[in-house]
Backbone as ProteinMPNN parsed JSONL, in Angstrom:
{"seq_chain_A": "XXXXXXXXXXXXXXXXXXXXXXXXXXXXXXXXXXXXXXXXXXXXXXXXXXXXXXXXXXXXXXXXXXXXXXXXXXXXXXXXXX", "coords_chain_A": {"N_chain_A": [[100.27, 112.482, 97.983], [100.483, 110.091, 98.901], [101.176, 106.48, 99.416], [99.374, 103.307, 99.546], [99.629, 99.81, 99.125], [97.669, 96.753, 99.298], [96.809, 93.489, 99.769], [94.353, 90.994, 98.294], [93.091, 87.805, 98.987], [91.993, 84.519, 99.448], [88.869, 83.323, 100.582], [86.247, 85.287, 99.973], [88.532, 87.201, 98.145], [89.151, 89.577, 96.014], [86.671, 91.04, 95.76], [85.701, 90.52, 98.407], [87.911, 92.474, 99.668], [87.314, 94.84, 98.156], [85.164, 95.514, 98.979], [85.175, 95.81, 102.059], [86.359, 97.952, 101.709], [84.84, 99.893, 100.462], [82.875, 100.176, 102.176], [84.303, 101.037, 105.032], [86.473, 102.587, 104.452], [88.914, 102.277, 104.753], [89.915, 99.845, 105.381], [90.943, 98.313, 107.253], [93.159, 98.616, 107.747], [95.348, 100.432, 109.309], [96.893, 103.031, 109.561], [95.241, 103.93, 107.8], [93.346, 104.418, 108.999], [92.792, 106.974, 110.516], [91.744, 108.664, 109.266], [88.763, 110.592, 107.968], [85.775, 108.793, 106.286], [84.357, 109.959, 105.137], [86.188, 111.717, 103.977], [88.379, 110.274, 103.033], [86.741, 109.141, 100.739], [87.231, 111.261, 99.27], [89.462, 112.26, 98.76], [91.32, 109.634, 98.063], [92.201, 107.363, 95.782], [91.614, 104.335, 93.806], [93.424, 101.413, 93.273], [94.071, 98.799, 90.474], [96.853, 96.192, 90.486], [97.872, 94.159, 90.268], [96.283, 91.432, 89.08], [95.036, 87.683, 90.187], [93.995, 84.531, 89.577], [91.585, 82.77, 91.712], [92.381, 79.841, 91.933], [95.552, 80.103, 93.07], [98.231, 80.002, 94.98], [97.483, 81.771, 98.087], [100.058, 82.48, 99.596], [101.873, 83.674, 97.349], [100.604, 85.551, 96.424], [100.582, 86.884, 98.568], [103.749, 87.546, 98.524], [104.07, 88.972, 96.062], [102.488, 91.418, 96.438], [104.239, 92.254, 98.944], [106.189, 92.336, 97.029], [105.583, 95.096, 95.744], [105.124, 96.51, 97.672], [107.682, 97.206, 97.963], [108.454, 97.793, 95.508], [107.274, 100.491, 95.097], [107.883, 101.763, 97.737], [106.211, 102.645, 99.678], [106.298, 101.483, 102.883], [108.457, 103.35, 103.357], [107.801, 105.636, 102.648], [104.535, 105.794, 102.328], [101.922, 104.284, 103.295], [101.844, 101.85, 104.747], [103.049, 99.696, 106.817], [103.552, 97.328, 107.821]], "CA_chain_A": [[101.068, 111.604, 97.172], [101.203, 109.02, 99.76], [100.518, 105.438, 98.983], [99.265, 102.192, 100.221], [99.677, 98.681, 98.696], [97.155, 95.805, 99.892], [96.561, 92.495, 98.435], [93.322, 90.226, 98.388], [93.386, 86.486, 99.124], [90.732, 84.284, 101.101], [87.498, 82.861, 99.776], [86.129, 86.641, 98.907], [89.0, 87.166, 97.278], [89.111, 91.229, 95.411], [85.614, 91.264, 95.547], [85.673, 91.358, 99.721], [88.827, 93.749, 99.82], [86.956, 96.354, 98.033], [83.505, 95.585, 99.6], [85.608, 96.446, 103.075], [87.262, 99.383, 101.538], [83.53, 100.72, 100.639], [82.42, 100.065, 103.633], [85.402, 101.543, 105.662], [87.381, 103.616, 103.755], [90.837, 101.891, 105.566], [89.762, 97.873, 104.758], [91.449, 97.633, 108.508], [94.87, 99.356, 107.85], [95.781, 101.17, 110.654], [97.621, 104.244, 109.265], [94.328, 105.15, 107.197], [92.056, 104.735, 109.791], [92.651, 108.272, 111.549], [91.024, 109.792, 108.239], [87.194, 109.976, 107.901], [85.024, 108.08, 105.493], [84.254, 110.971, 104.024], [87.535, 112.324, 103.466], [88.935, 108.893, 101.958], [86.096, 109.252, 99.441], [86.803, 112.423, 98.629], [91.376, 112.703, 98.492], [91.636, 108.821, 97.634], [92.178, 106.82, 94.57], [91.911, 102.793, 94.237], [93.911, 100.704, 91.413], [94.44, 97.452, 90.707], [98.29, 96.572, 90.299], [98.026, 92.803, 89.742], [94.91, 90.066, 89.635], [95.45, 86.752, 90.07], [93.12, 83.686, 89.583], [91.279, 82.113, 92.735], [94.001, 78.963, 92.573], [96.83, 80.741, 92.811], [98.224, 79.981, 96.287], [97.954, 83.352, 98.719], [101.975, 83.181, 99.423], [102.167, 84.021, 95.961], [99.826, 86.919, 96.409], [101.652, 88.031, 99.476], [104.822, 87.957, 97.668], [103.784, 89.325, 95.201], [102.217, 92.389, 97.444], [105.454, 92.869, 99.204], [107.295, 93.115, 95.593], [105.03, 96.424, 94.905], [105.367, 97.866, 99.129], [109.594, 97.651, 97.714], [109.403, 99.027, 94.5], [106.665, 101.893, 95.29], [108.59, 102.522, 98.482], [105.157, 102.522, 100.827], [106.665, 101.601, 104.005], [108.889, 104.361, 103.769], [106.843, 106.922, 102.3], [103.42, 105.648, 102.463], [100.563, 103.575, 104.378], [102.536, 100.717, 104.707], [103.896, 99.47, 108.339], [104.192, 95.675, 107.425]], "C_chain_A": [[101.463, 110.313, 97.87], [100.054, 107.866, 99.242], [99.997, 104.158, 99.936], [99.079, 100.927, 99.7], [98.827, 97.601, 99.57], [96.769, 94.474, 98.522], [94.884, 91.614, 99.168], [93.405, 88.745, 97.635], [92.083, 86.326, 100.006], [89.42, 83.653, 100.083], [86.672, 84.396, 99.096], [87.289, 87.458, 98.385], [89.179, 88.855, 97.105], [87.704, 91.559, 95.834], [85.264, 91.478, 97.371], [86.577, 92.265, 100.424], [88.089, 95.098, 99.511], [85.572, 96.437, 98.611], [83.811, 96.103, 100.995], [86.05, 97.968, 103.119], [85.894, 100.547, 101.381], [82.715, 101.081, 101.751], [83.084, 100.849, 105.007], [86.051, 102.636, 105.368], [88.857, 103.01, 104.094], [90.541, 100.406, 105.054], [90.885, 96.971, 105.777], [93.121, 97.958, 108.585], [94.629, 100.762, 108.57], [95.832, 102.607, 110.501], [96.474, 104.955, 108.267], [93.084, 105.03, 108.071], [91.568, 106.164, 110.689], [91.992, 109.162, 110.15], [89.377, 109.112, 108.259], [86.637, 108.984, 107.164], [85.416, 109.116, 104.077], [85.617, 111.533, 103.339], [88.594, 111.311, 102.786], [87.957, 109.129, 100.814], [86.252, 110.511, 98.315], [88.638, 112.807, 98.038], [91.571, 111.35, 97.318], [91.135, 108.095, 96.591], [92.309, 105.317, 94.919], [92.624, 102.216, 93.036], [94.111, 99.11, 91.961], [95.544, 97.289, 90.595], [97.837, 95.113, 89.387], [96.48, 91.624, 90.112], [95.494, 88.388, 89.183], [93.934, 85.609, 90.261], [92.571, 83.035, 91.035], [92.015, 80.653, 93.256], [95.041, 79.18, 92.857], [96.786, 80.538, 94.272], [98.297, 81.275, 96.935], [99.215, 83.617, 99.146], [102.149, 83.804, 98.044], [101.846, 85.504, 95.77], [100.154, 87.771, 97.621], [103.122, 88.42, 98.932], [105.031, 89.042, 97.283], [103.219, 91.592, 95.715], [103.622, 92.746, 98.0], [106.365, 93.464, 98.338], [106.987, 94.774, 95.65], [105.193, 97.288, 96.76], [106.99, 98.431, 98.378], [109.363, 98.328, 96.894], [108.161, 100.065, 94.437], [107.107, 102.747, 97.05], [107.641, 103.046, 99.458], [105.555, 102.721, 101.851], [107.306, 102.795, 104.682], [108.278, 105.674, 103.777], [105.351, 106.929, 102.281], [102.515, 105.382, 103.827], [101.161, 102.402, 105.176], [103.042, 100.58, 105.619], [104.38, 97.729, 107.94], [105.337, 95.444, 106.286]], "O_chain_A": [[102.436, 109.612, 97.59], [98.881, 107.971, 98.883], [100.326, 104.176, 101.122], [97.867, 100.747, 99.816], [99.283, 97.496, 100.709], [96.587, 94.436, 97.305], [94.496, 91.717, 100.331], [93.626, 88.455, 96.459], [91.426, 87.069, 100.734], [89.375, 83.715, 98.854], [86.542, 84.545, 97.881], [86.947, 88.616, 98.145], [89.358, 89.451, 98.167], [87.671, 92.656, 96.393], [84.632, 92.482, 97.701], [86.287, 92.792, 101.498], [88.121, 96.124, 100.191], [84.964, 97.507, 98.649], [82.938, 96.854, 101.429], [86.101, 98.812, 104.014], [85.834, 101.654, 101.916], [82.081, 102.092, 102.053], [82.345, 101.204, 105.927], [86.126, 103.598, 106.133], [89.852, 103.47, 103.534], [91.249, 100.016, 104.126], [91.434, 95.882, 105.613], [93.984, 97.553, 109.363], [93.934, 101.757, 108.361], [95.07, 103.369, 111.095], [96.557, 106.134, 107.922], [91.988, 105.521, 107.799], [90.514, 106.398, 111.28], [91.836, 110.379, 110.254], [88.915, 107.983, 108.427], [87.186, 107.932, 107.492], [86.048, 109.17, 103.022], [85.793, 111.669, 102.128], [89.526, 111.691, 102.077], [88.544, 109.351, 99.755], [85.775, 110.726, 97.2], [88.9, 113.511, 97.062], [91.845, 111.553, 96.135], [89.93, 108.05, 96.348], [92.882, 104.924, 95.935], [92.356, 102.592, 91.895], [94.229, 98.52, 93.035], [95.99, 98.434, 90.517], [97.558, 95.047, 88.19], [95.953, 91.256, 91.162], [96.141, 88.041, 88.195], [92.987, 85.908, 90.989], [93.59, 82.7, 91.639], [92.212, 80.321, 94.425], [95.726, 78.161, 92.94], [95.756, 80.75, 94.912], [99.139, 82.038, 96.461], [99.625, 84.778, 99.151], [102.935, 84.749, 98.099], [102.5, 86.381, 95.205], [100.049, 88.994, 97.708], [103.522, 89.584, 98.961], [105.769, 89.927, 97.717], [103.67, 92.639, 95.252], [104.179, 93.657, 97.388], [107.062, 94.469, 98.476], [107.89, 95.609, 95.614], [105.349, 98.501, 96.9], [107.373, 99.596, 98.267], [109.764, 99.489, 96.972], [108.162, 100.565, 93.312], [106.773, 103.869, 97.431], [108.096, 103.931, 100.183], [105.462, 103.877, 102.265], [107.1, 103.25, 105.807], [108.258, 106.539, 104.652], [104.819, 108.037, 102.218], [102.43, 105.971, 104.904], [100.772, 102.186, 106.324], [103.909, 101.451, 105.695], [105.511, 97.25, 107.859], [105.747, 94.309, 106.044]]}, "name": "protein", "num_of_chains": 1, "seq": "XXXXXXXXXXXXXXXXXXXXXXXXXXXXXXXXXXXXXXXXXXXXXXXXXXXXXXXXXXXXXXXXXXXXXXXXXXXXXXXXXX"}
């Protein structure tokens, strides 16, 4: 039941968040890197929360990311160290 909130900003944008996350299974977060590949493909779930257009400045989309670590309570109970 544990969670993890990440956001995607940058020239690839969503489209190289989840191309890392396929690739990885962690997409470079720390706290899911001690699990396998395999075993991320096989427990974990992915969602979208919020998409935002390619102008949209990335403070906005970090913000915006921090809103959802507070009100899903991540840091404390999740993936979440930042």
């Amino acid at each position: 039941g544990k969670m993890y909130v990440g956001s995607a900003y940058g020239k690839k944008m969503l489209l190289g968040r989840w191309q890392s996350y396929v690739r990885t299974g962690h997409g470079g977060n720390s706290d899911l890197r001690r699990f396998s590949l395999n075993y991320i493909k096989k427990h974990f779930h992915y969602s979208i929360l919020d998409i935002y257009k390619a102008k949209v400045d990335d403070q906005i989309i970090r913000e915006r990311e921090t809103w959802w670590k507070q009100v899903l309570m991540t840091r404390k109970f999740g993936y979440n160290q930042n």
